[in-house]
Structure formats: C-alpha cells, structure tokens
C-alpha positions in Angstrom: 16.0 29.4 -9.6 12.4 28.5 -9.5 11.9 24.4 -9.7 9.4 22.7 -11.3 6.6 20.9 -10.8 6.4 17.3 -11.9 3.7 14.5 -11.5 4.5 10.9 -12.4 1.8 8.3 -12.5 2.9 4.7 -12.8 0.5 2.2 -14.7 -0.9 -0.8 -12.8 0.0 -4.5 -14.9 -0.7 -7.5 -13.9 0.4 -9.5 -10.7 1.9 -12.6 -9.6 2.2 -14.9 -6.5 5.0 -15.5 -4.3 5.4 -18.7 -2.5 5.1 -16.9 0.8 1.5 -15.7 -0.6 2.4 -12.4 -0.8 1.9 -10.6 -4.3 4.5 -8.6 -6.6 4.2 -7.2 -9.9 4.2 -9.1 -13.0 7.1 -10.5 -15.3 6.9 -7.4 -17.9 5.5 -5.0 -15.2 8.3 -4.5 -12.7 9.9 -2.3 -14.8 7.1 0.2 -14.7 8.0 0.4 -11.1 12.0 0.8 -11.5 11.1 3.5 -13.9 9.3 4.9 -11.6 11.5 5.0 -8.7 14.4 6.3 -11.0 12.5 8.9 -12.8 11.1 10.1 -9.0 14.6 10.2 -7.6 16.2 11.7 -10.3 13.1 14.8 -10.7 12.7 15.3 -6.7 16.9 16.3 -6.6 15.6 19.7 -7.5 11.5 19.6 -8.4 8.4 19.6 -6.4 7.6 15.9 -7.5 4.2 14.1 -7.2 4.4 10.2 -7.5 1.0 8.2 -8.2 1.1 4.3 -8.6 -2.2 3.5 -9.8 -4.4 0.3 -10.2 -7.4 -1.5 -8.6 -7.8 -5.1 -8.6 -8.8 -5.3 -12.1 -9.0 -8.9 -13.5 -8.6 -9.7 -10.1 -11.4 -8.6 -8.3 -13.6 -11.8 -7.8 -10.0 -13.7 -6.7 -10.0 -13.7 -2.7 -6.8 -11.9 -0.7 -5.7 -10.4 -4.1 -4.5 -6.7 -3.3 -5.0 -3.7 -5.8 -2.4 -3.4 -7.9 -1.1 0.1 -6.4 -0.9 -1.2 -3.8 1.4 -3.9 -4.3 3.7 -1.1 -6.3 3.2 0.7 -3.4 5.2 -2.2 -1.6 8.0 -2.4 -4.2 8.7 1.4 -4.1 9.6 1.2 -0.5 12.1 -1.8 -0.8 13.7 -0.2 -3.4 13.9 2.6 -0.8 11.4 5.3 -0.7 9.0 6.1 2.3 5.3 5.6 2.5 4.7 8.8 2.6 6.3 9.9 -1.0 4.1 8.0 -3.1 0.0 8.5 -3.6 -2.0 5.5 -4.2 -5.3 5.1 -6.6 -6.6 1.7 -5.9 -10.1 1.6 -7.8 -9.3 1.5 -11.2 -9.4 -1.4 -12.9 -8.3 -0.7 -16.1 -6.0 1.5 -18.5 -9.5 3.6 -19.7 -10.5 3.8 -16.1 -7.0 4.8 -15.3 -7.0 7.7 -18.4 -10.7 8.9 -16.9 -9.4 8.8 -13.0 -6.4 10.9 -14.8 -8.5 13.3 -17.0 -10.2 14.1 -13.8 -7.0 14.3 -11.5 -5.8 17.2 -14.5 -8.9 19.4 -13.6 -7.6 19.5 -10.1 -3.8 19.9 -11.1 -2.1 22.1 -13.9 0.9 19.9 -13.7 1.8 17.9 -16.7 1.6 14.0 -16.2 4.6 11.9 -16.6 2.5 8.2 -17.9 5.2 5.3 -17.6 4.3 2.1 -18.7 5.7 -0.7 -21.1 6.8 0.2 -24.3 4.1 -2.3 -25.6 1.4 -0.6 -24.0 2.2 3.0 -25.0 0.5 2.5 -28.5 -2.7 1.7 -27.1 -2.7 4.3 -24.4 -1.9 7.1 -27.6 -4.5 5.7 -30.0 -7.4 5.8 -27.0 -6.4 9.2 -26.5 -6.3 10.2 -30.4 -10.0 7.9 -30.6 -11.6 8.3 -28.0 -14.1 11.4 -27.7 -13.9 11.5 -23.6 -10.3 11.7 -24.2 -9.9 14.6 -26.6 -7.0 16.8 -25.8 -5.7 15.0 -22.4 -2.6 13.7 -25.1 -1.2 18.1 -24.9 -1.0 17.2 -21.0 0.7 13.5 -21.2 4.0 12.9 -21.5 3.6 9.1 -22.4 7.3 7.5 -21.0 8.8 4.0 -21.8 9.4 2.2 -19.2 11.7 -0.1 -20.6 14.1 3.2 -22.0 13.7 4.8 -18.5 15.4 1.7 -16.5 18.4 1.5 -19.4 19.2 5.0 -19.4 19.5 4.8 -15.5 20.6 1.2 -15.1 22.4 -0.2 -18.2 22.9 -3.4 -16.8 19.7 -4.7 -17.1 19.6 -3.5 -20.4 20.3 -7.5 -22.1 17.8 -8.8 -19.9 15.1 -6.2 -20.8 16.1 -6.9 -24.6 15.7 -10.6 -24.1 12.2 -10.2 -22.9 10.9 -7.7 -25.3 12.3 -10.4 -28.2 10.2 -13.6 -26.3 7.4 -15.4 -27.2 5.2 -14.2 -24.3 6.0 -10.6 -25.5 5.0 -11.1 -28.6 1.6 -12.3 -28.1 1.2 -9.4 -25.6 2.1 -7.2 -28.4 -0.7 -9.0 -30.5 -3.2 -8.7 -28.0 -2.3 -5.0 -27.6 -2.5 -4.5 -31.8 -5.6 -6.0 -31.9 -6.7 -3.2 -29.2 -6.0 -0.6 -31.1 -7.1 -1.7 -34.5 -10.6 -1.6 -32.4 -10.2 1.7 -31.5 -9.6 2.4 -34.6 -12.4 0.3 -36.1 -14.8 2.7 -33.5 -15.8 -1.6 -32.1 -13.5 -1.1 -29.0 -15.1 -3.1 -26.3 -14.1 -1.2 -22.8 -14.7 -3.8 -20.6 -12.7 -6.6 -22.8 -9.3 -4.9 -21.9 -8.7 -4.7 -18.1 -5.2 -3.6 -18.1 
C-alpha cells in the first residue's frame, strides 16, 4: 500500500522570556507546537511527512537578541523529542498574511495538501482572509485549517481542563475580540495588513 504524502505547517504566535533569557512560545501558543509534534508523529508512522514551523521575528524585530519565532518552535520540537533534521524552518515572515503568501507560494512548488495548525481563535481569521482576500483566491481547496487546541485533546486528554480553563479566561477573550475585529475588516474591504502581525 502506497502512503501518503502529508505537509504540516505550524503557525508562529507570540513569545515570551524565560528567566535564563532564553525565549519559548507564548501562553496560548504552545499548543500549536504539541499539536504539531502529535499530528507529525502520528502521520510519519506510515506517510511521507513534511513538517514546517514558520515565523520571523514579527512584532519583535526592532527588540535586540529576540529569535524568529520558528526558530524557537524549532527548539521546543526537539525537547519534546524530535531531531533537527525533521522539521523545516521559515524564519522571515512576520505575519499570518505573510505566512499565507510564503504558503501560496510554497503550494506552486508542492502538490501536497497543507495541514495549517493554529489556535482555535485564530482559525476564523485565517478562513475569512482566504474567502476575502483576492491574492488568496482558491489556496482554502489546498488547506486543511486544524485546531490546535482539538489536536492536543484528542491525543492528550489530560490537558484537556487546563486548555478549557484558558480558552474561558479573560486574556482569551480579548484575544478573541482583537481577532473579530480582524475579520469584520476583511470583511469591511478596510483590513490594514501591517496592523496584524500575528
């Protein structure tokens, strides 16, 4: 039996400090990367699998000794136990549109369907860009857009409360506002690319 062909691109999110200096993934974005890592392991048991982590510096890119995003997902793949040499790296983009335009081109090159994980809040925006957006019209056919969130519970149910608490918290929802208010933009045709860098 033939396998398949999989590629699964992982969303950069935002970063945070550890008191040693180095950098990990944010609060909400960790997730992306356990999805990630499960989905990867799971597909590459019997699949040809291709796994991206992808993000420049974004927001952070006047902010000395901050690493791209990818990079510090990168980082976080291998302690949870995979080797360097599984997982591709795109380090310039600095936002989600960049990140859909460095895609749309990567899908010229490669006939394989894209596996897109990233928060559940973020999915919304990612669909109506694609629905909106003229530069985007018809990459949605070769997207499969994946929660996060529903990834890591279906693998590891234990973390399942703990996910739950933080979709129901204060930060979340404001997230979740700044995210509507995105879209309603797109919608609007007043998106502003530049005023959304993640």
């Amino acid at each position: 039996m033939l396998s398949k062909k999989y590629t699964i691109i992982i969303l950069g999110g935002l970063l945070r400090k550890n008191p040693n200096g180095s950098f990990k993934t944010g609060r909400f974005n960790y997730v992306r990367v356990l999805a990630g890592y499960y989905l990867y392991k799971k597909l590459s048991e019997k699949n040809k699998v291709v796994l991206i982590v992808s993000g420049g510096k974004g927001i952070y890119k006047d902010i000395p000794g901050v690493p791209p995003v990818a990079k510090v997902m990168k980082s976080e793949l291998v302690k949870l136990g995979l080797s360097q040499k599984e997982i591709l790296e795109e380090n310039k983009t600095p936002s989600t549109y960049a990140e859909l335009v460095w895609i749309k081109n990567f899908l010229t090159k490669n006939s394989n369907k894209v596996i897109l994980v990233s928060n559940s809040y973020h999915l919304p925006r990612i669909k109506t860009m694609m629905n909106y957006l003229s530069e985007f019209k018809g990459l949605g056919k070769n997207i499969l857009l994946t929660s996060a969130e529903k990834v890591v519970i279906k693998f590891n149910n234990k973390l399942e409360n703990k996910i739950n608490r933080e979709l129901k918290s204060l930060k979340m929802k404001s997230i979740i506002a700044n995210e509507q208010r995105g879209i309603r933009a797109l919608k609007s045709g007043n998106y502003k690319i530049r005023t959304w860098l993640i």
